[in-house]
PyMOL commands that place a pseudoatom at each C-alpha (Angstrom):
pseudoatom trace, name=CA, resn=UNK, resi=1, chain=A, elem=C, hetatm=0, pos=[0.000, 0.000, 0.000]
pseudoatom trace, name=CA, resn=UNK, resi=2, chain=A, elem=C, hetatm=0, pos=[0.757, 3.724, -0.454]
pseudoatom trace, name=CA, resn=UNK, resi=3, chain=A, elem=C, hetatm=0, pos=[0.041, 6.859, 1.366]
pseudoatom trace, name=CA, resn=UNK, resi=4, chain=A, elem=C, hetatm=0, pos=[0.519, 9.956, 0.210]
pseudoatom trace, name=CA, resn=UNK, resi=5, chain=A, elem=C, hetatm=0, pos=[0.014, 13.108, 2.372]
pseudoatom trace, name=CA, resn=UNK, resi=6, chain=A, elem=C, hetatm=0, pos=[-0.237, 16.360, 0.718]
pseudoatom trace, name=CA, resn=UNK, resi=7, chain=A, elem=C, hetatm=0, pos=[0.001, 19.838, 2.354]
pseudoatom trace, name=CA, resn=UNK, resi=8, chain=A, elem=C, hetatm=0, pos=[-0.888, 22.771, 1.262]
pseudoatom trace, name=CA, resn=UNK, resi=9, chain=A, elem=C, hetatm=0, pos=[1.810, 25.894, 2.593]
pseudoatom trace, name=CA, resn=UNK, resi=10, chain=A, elem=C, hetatm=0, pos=[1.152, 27.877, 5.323]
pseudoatom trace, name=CA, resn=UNK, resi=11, chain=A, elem=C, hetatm=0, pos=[-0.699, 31.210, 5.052]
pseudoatom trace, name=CA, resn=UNK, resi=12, chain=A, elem=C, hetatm=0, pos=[1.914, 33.716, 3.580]
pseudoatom trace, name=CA, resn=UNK, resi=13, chain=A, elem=C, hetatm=0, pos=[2.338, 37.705, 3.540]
pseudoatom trace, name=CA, resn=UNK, resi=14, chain=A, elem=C, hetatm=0, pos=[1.573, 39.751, 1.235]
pseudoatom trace, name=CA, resn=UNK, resi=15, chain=A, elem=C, hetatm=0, pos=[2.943, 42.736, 3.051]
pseudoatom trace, name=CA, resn=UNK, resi=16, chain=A, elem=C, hetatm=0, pos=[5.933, 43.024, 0.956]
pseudoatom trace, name=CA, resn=UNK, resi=17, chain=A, elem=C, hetatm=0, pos=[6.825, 43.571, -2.750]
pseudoatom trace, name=CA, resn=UNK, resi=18, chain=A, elem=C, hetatm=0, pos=[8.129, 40.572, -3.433]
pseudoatom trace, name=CA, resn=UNK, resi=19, chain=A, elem=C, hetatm=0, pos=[7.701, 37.541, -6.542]
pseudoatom trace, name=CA, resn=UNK, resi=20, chain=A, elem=C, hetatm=0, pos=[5.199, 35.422, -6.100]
pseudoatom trace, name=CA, resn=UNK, resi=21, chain=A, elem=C, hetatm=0, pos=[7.783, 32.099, -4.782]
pseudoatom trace, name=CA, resn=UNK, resi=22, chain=A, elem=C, hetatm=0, pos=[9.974, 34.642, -2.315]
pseudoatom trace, name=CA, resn=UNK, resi=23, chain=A, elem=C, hetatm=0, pos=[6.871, 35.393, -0.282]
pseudoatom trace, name=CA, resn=UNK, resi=24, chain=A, elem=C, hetatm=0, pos=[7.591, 34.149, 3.553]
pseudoatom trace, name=CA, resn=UNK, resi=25, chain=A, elem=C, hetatm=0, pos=[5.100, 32.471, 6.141]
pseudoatom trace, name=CA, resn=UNK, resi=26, chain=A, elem=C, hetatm=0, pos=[2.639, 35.057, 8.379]
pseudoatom trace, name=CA, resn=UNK, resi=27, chain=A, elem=C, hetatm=0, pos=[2.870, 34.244, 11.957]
pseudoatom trace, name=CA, resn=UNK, resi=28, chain=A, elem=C, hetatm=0, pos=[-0.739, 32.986, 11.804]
pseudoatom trace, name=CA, resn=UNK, resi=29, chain=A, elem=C, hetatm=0, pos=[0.711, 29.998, 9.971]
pseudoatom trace, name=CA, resn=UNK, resi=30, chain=A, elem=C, hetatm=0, pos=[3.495, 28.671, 12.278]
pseudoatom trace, name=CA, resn=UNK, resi=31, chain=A, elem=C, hetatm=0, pos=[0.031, 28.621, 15.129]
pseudoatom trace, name=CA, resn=UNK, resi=32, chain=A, elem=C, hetatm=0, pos=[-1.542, 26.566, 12.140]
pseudoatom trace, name=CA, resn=UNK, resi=33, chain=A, elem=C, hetatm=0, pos=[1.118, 24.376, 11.468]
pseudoatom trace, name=CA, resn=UNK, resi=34, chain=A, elem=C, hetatm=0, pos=[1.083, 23.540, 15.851]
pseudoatom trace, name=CA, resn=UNK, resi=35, chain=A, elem=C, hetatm=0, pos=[-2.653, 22.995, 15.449]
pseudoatom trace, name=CA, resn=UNK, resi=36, chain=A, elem=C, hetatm=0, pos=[-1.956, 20.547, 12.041]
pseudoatom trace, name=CA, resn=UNK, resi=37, chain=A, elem=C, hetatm=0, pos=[0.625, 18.699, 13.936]
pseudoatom trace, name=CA, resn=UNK, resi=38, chain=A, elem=C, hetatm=0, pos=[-0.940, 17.894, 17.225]
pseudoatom trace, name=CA, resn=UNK, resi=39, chain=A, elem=C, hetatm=0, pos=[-3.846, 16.243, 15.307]
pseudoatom trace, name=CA, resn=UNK, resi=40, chain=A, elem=C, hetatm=0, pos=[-1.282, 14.208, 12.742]
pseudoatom trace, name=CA, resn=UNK, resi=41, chain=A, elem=C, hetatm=0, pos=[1.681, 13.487, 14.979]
pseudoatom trace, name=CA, resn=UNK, resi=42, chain=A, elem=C, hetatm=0, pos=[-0.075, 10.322, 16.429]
pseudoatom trace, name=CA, resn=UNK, resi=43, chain=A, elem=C, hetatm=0, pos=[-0.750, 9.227, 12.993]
pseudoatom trace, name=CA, resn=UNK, resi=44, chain=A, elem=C, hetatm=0, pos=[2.485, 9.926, 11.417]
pseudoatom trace, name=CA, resn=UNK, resi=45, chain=A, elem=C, hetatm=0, pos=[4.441, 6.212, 10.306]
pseudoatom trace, name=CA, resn=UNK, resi=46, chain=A, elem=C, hetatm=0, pos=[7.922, 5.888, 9.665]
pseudoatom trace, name=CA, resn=UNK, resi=47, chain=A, elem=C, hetatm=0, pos=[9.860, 5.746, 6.859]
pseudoatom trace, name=CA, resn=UNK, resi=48, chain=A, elem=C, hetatm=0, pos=[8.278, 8.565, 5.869]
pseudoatom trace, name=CA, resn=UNK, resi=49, chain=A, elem=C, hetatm=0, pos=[9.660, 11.213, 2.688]
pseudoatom trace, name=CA, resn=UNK, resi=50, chain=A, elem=C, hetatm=0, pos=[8.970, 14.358, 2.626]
pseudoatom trace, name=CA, resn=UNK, resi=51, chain=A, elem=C, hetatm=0, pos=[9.370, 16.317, -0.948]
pseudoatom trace, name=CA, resn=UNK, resi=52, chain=A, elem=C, hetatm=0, pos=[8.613, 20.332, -0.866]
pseudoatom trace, name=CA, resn=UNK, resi=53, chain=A, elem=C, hetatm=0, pos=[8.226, 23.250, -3.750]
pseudoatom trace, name=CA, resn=UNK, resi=54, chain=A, elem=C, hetatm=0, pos=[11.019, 25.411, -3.507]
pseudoatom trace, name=CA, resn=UNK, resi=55, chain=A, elem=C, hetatm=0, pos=[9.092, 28.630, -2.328]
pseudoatom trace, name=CA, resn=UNK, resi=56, chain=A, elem=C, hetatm=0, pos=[9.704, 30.155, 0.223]
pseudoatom trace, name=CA, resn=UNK, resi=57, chain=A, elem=C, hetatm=0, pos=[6.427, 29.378, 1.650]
pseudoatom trace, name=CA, resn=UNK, resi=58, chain=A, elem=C, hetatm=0, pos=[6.021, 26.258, 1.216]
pseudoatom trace, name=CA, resn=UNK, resi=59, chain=A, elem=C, hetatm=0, pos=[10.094, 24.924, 1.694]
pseudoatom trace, name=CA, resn=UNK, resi=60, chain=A, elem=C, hetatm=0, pos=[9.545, 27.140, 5.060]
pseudoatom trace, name=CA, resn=UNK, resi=61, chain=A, elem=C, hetatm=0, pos=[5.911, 24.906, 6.230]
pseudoatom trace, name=CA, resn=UNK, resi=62, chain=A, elem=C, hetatm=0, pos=[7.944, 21.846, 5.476]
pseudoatom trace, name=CA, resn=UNK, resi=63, chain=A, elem=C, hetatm=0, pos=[10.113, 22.420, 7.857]
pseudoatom trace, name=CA, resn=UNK, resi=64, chain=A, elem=C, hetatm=0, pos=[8.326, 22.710, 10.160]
pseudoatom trace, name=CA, resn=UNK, resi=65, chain=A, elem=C, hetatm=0, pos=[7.201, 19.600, 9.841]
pseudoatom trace, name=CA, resn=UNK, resi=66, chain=A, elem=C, hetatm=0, pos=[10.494, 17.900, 9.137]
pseudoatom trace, name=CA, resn=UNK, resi=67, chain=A, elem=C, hetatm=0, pos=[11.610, 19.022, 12.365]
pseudoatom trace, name=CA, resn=UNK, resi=68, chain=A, elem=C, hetatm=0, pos=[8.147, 18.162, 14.784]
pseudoatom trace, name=CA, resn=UNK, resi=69, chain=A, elem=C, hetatm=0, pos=[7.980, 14.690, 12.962]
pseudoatom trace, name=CA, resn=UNK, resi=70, chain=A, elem=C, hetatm=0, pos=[11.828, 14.079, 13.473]
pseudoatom trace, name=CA, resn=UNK, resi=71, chain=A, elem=C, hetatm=0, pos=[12.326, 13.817, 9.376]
pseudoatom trace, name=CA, resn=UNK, resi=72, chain=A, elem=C, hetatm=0, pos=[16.172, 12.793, 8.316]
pseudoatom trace, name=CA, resn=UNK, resi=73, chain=A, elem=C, hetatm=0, pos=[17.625, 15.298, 6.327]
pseudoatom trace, name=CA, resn=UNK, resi=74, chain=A, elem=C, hetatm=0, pos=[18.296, 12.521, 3.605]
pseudoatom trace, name=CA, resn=UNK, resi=75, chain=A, elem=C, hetatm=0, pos=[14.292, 11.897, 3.420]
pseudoatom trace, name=CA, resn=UNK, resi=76, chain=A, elem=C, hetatm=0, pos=[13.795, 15.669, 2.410]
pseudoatom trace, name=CA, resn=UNK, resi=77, chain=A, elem=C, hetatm=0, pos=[14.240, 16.621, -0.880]
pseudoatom trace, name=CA, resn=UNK, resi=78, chain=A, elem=C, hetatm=0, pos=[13.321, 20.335, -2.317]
pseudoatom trace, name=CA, resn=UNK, resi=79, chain=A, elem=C, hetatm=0, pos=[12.134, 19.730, -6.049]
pseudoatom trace, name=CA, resn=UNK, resi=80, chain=A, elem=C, hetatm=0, pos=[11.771, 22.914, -8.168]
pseudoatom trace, name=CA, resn=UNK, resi=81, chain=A, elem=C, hetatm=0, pos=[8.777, 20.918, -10.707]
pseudoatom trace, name=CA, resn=UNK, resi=82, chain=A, elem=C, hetatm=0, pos=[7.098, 21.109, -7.143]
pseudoatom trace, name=CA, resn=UNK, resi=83, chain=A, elem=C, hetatm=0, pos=[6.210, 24.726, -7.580]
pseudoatom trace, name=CA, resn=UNK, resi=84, chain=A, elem=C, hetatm=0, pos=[3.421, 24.343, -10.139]
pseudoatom trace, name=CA, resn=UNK, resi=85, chain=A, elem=C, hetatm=0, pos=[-0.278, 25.323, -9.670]
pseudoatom trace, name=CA, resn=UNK, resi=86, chain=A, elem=C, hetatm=0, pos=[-1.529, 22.595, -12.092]
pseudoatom trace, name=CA, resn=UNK, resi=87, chain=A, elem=C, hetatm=0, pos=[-2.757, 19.042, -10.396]
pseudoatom trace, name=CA, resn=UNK, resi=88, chain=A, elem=C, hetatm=0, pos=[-1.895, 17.222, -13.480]
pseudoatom trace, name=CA, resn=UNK, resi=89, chain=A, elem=C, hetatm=0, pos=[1.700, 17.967, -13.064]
pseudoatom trace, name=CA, resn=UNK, resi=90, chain=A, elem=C, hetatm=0, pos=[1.760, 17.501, -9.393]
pseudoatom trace, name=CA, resn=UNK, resi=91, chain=A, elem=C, hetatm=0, pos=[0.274, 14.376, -10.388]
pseudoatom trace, name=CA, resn=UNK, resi=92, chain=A, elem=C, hetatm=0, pos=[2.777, 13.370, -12.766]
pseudoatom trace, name=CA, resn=UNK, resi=93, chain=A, elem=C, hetatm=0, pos=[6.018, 14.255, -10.649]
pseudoatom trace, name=CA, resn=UNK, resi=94, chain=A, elem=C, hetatm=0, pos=[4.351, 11.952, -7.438]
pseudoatom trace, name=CA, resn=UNK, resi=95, chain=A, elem=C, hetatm=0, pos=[3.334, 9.290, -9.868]
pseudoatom trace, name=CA, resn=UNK, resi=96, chain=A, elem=C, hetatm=0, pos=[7.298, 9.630, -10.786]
pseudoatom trace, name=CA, resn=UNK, resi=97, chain=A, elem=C, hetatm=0, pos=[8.588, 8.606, -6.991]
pseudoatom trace, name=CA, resn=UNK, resi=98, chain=A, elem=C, hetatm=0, pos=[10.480, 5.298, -6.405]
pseudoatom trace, name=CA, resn=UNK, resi=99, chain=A, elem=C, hetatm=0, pos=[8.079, 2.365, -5.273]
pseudoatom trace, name=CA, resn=UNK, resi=100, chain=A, elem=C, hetatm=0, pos=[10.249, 1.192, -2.582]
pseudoatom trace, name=CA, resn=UNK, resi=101, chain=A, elem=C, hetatm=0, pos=[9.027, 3.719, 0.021]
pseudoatom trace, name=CA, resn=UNK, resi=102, chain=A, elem=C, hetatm=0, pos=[5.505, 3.666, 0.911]
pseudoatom trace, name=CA, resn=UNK, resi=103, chain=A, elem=C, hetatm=0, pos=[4.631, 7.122, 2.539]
pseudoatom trace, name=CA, resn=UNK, resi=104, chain=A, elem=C, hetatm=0, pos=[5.401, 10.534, 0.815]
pseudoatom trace, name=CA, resn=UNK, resi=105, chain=A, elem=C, hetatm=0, pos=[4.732, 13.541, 1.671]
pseudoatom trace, name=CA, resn=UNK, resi=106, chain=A, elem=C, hetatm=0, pos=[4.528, 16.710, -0.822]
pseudoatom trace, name=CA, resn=UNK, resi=107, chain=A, elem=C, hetatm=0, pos=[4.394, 20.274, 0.240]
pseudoatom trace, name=CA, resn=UNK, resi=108, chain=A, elem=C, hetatm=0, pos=[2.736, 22.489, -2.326]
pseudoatom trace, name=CA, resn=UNK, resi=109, chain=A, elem=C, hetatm=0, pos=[0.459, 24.883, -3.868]
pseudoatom trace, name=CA, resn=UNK, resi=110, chain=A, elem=C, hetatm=0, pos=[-3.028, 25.293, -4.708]
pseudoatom trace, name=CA, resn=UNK, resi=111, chain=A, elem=C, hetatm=0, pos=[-5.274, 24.616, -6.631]
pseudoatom trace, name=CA, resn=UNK, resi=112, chain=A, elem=C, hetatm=0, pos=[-2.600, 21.904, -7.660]
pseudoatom trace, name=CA, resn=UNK, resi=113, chain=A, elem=C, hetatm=0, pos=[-3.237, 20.560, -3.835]
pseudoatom trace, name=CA, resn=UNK, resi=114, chain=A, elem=C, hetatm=0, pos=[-6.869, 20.348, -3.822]
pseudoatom trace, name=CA, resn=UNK, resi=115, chain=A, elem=C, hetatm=0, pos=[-7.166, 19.300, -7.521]
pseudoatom trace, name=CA, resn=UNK, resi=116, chain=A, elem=C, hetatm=0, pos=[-4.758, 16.015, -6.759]
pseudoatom trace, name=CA, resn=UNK, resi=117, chain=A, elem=C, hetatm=0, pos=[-6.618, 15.577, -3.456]
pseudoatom trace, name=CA, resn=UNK, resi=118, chain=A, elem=C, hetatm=0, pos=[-9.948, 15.283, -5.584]
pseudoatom trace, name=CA, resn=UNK, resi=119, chain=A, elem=C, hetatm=0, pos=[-8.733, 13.176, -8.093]
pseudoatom trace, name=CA, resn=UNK, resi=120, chain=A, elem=C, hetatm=0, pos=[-6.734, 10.507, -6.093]
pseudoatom trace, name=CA, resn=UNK, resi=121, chain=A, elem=C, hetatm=0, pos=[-9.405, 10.831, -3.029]
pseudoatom trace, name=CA, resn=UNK, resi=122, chain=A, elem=C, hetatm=0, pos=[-12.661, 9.379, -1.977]
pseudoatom trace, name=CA, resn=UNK, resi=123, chain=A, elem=C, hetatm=0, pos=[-14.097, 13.006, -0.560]
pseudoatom trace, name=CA, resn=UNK, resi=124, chain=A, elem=C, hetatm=0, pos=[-14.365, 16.102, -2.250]
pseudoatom trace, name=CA, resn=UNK, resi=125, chain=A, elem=C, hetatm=0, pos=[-12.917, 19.278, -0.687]
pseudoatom trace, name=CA, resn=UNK, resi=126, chain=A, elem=C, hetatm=0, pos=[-13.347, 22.873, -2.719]
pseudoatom trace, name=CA, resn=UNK, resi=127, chain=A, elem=C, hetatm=0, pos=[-10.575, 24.052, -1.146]
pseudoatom trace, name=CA, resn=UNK, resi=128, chain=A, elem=C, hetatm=0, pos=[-7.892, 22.520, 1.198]
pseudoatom trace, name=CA, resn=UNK, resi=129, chain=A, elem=C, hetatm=0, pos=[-6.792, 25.627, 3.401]
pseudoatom trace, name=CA, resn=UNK, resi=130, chain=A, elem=C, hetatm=0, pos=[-3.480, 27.178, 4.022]
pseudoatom trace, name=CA, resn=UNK, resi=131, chain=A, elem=C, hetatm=0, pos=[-1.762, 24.516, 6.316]
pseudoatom trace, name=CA, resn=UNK, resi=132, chain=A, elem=C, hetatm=0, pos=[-4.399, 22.073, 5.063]
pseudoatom trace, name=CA, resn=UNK, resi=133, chain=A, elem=C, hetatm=0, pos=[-3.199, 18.832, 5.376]
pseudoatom trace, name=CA, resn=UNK, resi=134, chain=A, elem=C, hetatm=0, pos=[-5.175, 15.691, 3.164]
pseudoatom trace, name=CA, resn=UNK, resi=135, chain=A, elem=C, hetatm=0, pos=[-3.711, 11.805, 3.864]
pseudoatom trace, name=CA, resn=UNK, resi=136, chain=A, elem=C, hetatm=0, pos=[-4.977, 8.977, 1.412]
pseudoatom trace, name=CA, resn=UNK, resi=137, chain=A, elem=C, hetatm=0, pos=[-4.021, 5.395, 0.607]
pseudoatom trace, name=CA, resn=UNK, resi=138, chain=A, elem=C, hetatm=0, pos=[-3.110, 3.639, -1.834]
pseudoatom trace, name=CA, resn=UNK, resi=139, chain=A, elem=C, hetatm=0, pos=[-4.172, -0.521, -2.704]
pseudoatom trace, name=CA, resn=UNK, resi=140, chain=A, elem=C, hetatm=0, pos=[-0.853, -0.692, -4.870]
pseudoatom trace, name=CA, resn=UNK, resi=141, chain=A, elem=C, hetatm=0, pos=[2.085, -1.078, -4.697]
pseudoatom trace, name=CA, resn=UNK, resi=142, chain=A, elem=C, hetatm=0, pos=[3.688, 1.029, -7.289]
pseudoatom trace, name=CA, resn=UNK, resi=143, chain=A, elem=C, hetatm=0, pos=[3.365, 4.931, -7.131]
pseudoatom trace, name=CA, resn=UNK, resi=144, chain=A, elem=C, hetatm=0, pos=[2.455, 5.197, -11.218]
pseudoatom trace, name=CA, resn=UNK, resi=145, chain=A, elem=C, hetatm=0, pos=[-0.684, 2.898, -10.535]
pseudoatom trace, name=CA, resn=UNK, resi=146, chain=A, elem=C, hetatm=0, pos=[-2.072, 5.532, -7.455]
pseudoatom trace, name=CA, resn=UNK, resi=147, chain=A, elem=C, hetatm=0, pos=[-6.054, 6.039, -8.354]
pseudoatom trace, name=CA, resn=UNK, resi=148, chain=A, elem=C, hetatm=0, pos=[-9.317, 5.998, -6.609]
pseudoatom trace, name=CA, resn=UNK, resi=149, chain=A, elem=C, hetatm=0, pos=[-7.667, 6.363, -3.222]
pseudoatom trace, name=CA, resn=UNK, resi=150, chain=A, elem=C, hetatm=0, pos=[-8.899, 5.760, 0.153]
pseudoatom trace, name=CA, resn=UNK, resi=151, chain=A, elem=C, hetatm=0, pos=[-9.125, 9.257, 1.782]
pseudoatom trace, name=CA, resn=UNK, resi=152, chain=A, elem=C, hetatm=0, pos=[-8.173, 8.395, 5.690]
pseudoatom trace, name=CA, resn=UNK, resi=153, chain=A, elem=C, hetatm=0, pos=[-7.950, 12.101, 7.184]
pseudoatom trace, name=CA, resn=UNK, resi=154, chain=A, elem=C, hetatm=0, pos=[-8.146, 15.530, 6.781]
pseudoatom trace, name=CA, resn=UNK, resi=155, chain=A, elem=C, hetatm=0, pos=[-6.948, 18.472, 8.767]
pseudoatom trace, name=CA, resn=UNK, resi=156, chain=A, elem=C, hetatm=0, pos=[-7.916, 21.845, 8.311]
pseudoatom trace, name=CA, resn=UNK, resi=157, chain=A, elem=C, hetatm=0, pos=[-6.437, 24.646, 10.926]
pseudoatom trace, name=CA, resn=UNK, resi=158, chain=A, elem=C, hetatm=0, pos=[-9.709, 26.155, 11.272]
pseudoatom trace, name=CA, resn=UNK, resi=159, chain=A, elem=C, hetatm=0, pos=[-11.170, 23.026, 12.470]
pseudoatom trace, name=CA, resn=UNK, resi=160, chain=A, elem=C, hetatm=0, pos=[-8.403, 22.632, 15.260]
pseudoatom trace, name=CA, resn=UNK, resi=161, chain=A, elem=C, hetatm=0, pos=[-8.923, 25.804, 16.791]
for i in range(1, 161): cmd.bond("trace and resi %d" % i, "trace and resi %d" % (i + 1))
show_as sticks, trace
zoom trace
């Protein structure tokens, strides 16, 4: 079987003039990423991966993570393809990943987050929040096969609060 957890970046700031992938996290989303984690850290099953966009806002929520869920630095990779805002190409680069590990996780952007979410996943969401976090298994054993997925948990900030 395979799990995949996707994540959706924490809220960012728009107070400054910057492009789009330099923007950095709010303080709002390091309380959402606490919240997030309380609920999954229970759940949480080792070997896990952990791939994240390269944005600044995204690279910065998946550390947080990394560090709360004790992640090895050689299970977290950075891949630039990961900053994309199209599910069909999030799709492709998870349907890429090795089969010999069984849990990935992918830090990214929406609607590329909610759009994979939907497609893979039993439930329908019309938006996974900032810090939203969507798990779902796989009956396969290779990551290209992943389809018409089990969807085992959602967590939404506003929900934990």
């Amino acid at each position: 079987m395979k799990k995949l957890i996707l994540v959706r970046h924490g809220k960012s700031s728009w107070k400054e003039d910057l492009p789009d992938d330099e923007r950095p996290l709010k303080k709002r989303a390091f309380k959402d990423a606490g919240l997030v984690l309380n609920a999954f850290s229970g759940f949480c099953e080792k070997p896990l991966k952990i791939w994240s966009s390269y944005a600044t806002r995204a690279l910065d929520t998946a550390k947080i993570f990394k560090e709360r869920l004790e992640v090895e630095d050689n299970d977290f990779t950075v891949k630039d393809e990961l900053y994309t805002f199209d599910s069909w190409s999030l799709l492709d680069i998870i349907r890429s990943y090795e089969d010999e590990v069984d849990t990935l996780m992918v830090f990214g952007h929406n609607p590329a987050i909610t759009g994979v979410a939907n497609q893979l996943g039993d439930q329908h969401f019309s938006n996974i929040p900032t810090t939203g976090l969507c798990m779902i298994q796989f009956e396969t054993e290779n990551w290209k096969k992943i389809q018409d997925g089990k969807t085992l948990m959602y967590l939404f900030p506003k929900n934990l609060r």
